[in-house]
C-alpha positions in Angstrom: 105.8 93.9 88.9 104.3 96.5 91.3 104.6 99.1 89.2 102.8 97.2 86.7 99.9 96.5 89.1 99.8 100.4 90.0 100.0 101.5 86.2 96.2 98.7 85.9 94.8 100.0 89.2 95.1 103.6 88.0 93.1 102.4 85.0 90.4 100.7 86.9 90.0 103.1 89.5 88.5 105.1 86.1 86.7 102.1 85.0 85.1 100.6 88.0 82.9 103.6 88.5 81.6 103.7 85.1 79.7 100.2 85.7 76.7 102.3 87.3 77.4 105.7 87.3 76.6 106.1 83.3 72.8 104.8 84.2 72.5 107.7 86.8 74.8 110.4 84.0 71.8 109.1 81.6 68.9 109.5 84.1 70.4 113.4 85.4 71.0 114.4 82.0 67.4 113.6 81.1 65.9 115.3 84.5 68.4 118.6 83.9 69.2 119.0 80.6 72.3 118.4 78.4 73.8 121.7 78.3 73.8 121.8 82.6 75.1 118.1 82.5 78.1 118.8 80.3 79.8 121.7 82.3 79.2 119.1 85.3 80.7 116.5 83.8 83.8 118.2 82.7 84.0 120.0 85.6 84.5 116.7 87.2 87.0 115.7 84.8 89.1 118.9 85.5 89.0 118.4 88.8 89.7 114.7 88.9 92.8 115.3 86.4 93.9 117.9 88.8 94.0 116.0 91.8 95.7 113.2 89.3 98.4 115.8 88.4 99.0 117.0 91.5 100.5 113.3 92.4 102.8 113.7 89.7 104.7 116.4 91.7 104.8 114.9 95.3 108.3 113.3 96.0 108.3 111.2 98.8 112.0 109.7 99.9 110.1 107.0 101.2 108.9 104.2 99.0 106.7 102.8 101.5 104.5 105.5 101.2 101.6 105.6 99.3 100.2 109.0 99.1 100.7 109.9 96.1 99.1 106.3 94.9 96.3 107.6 96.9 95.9 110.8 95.6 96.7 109.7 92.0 93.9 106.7 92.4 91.1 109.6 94.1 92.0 111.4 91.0 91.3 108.9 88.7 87.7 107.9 90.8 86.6 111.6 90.1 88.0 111.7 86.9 86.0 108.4 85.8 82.8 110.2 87.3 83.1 113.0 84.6 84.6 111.6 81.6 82.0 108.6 80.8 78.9 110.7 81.7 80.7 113.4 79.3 80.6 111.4 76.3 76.6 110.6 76.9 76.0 114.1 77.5 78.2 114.6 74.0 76.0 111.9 71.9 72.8 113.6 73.5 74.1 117.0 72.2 74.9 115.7 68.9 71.7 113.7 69.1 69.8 117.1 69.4 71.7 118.5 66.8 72.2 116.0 64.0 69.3 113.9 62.2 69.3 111.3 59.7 72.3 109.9 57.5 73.8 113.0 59.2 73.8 111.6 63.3 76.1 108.5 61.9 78.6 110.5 60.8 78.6 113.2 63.5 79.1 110.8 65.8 81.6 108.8 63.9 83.7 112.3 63.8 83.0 112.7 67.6 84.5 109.0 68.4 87.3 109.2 65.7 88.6 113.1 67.3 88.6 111.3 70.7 90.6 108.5 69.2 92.8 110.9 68.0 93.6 112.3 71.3 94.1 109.2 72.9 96.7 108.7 70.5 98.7 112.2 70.8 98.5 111.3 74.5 100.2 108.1 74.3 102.9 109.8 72.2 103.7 113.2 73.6 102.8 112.3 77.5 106.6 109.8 77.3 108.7 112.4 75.4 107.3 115.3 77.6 107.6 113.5 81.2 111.5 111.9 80.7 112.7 115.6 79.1 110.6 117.5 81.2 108.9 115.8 84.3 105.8 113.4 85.2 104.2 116.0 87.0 104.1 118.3 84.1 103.4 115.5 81.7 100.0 115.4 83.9 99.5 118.8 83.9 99.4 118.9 80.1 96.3 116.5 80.7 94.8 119.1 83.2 95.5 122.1 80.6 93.4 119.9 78.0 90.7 119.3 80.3 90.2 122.8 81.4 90.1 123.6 77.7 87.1 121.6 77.1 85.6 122.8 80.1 86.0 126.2 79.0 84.4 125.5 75.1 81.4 123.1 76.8 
């Protein structure tokens, strides 16, 4: 159905990006430094779920409109820009930090806490947007983001 295609687009809009732009996240976090790269990255990410959010809350009577496709879909571009090159800049920290029989399972915690939020997303964002409303449901993944951006 439409919405189905909509629902995949959204999801490759974050994923068509991160063919390249990983080499160049890679090649700037090298050049800058780790510590600059992060608050870039999720700085992107809080932006790019912001703008994502944001399309939660536009109503538009009429279905043949696609703005808030459009600004969902720019969200989730920006969004994609951050959130890969945030998870090198992540292994490089722990990289830095972590040695031995030690990196494995630093970065095995690292993966697994991700994971882990994945999966409260998939089962709080439903409950929260059919008692509450999509747009908020999104803003809970803005909150989250500006969270991280705040401890990077």
């Amino acid at each position: 159905s439409g919405s189905d295609i909509k629902y995949t687009q959204l999801y490759s809009a974050y994923s068509y990006p991160n063919i390249i732009i990983p080499l160049f996240g890679g090649i700037l976090i090298d050049k800058i430094g780790v510590y600059f790269c992060m608050i870039l990255f999720s700085l992107l990410t809080v932006v790019g779920q912001g703008i994502f959010a944001i399309s939660g809350y536009i109503q538009d009577p009429d279905p043949s409109n696609n703005l808030p496709f459009i600004i969902a879909m720019t969200g989730r571009v920006i969004y994609g820009m951050g959130g890969e090159c945030l998870g090198i800049s992540q292994i490089a920290m722990i990289s830095k930090w972590f040695t031995g029989k030690e990196l494995s399972l630093a970065l095995g915690t690292v993966l697994s806490i991700c994971w882990l939020g994945n999966t409260i997303t998939n089962y709080t964002v439903p409950p929260v947007e059919s008692s509450v409303s999509l747009g908020f449901s999104m803003m809970l993944g803005f909150y989250t983001c500006l969270m991280s951006l705040f401890f990077a």
